[in-house]
C-alpha positions as CSV (number, residue, x, y, z in Angstrom):
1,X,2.9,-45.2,106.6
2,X,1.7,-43.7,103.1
3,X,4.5,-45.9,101.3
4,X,2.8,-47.6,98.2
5,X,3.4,-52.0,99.0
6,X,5.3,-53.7,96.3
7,X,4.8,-56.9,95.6
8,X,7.0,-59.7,93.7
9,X,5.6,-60.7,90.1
10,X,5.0,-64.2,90.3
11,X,7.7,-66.4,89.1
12,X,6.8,-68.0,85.3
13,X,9.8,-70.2,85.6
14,X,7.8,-73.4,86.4
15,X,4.7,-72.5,84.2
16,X,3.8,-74.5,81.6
17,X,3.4,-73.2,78.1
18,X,0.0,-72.6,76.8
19,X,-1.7,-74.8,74.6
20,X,-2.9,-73.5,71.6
21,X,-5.7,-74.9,69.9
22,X,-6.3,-74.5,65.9
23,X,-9.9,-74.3,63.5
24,X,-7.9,-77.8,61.5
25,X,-7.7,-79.7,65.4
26,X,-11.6,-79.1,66.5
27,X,-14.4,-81.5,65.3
28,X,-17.2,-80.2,63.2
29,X,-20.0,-79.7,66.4
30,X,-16.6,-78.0,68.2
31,X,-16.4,-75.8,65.3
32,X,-19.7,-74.8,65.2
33,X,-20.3,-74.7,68.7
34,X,-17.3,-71.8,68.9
35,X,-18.2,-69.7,66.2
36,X,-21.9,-69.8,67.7
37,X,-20.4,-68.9,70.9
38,X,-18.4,-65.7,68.5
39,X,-21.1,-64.6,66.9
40,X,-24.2,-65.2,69.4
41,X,-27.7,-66.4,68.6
42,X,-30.6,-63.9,67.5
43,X,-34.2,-63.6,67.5
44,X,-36.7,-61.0,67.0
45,X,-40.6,-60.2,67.1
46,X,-42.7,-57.0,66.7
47,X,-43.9,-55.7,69.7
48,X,-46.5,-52.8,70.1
49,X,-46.5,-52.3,73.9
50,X,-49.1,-50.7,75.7
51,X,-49.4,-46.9,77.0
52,X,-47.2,-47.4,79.9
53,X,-47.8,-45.1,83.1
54,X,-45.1,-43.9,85.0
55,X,-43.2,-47.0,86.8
56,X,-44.7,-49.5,84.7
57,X,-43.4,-52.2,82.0
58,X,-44.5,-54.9,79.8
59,X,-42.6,-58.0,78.7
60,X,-42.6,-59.9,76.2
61,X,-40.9,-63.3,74.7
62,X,-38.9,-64.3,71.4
63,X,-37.9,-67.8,70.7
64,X,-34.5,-68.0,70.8
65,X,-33.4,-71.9,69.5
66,X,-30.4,-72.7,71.6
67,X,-31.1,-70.3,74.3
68,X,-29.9,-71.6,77.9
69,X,-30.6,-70.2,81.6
70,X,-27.5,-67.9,82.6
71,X,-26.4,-67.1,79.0
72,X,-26.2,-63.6,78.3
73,X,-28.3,-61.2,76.4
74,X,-28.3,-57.8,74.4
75,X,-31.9,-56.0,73.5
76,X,-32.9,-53.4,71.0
77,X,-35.9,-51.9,69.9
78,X,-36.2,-50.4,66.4
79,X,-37.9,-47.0,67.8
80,X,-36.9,-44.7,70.5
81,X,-36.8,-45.5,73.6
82,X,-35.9,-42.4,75.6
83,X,-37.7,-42.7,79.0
84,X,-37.6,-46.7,78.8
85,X,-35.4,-48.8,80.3
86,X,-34.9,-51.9,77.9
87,X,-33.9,-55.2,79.9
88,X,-33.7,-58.7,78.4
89,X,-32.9,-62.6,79.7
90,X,-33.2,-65.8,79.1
91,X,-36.0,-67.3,81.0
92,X,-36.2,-70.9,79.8
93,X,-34.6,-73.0,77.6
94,X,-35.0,-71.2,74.0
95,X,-37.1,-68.7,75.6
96,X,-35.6,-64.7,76.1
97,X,-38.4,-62.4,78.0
98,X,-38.0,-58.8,77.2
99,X,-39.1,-56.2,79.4
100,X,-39.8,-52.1,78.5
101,X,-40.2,-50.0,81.6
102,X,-40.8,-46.3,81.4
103,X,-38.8,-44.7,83.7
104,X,-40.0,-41.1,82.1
105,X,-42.1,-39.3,84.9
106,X,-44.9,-39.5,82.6
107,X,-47.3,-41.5,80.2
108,X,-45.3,-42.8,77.3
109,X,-47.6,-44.8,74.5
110,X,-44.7,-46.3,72.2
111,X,-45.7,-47.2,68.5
112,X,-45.3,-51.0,67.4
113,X,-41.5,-52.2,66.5
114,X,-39.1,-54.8,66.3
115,X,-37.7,-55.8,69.3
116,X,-34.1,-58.1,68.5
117,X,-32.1,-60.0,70.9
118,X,-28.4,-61.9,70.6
119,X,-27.8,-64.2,73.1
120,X,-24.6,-65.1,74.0
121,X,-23.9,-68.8,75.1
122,X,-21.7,-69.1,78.1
């Protein structure tokens, strides 16, 4: 049949009531360690890449102090990058590799810039 299923909201009779957590009840590291967590952890380096071909990239790596496997992370370069693809991780401890691909159907021979990176710990 093309009758739309209904189903019950669950019942939030027996649910406990959250706990709320304040800045005045966390230690000093747990503060810290939250608004690091808010506001992410940057790094940055100048990067001249090479004339990239069609299909190919170059990477590069920024320290990033406090940097851990899995965390996630945002990239920009300070120069155009139409025809690149920009793609950024962590890849050790401290350590984000950033890669530029040209995705362009061409040559593209980028200037030097500033590449930046946030890293957001999980």
């Amino acid at each position: 049949s093309n009758r739309a299923k209904h189903y019950p909201l669950a019942s939030t009779k027996h649910m406990a009531a959250p706990t709320v957590t304040t800045a005045s009840s966390l230690s000093h590291v747990e503060l810290y360690t939250l608004l690091v967590a808010l506001r992410g952890l940057d790094g940055s380096a100048t990067f001249n890449p090479a004339s990239l071909v069609d299909a190919a990239g170059e990477e590069t790596t920024i320290t990033v102090t406090g940097a851990a496997l899995g965390d996630f992370v945002l990239a920009s370069f300070s120069l155009d990058t139409d025809g690149l693809t920009v793609t950024a991780w962590v890849s050790a401890a401290d350590t984000v590799t950033v890669r530029l691909q040209n995705e362009s159907g061409g040559t593209l021979d980028i200037a030097s810039g500033t590449l930046r990176v946030r890293v957001l710990p999980l």
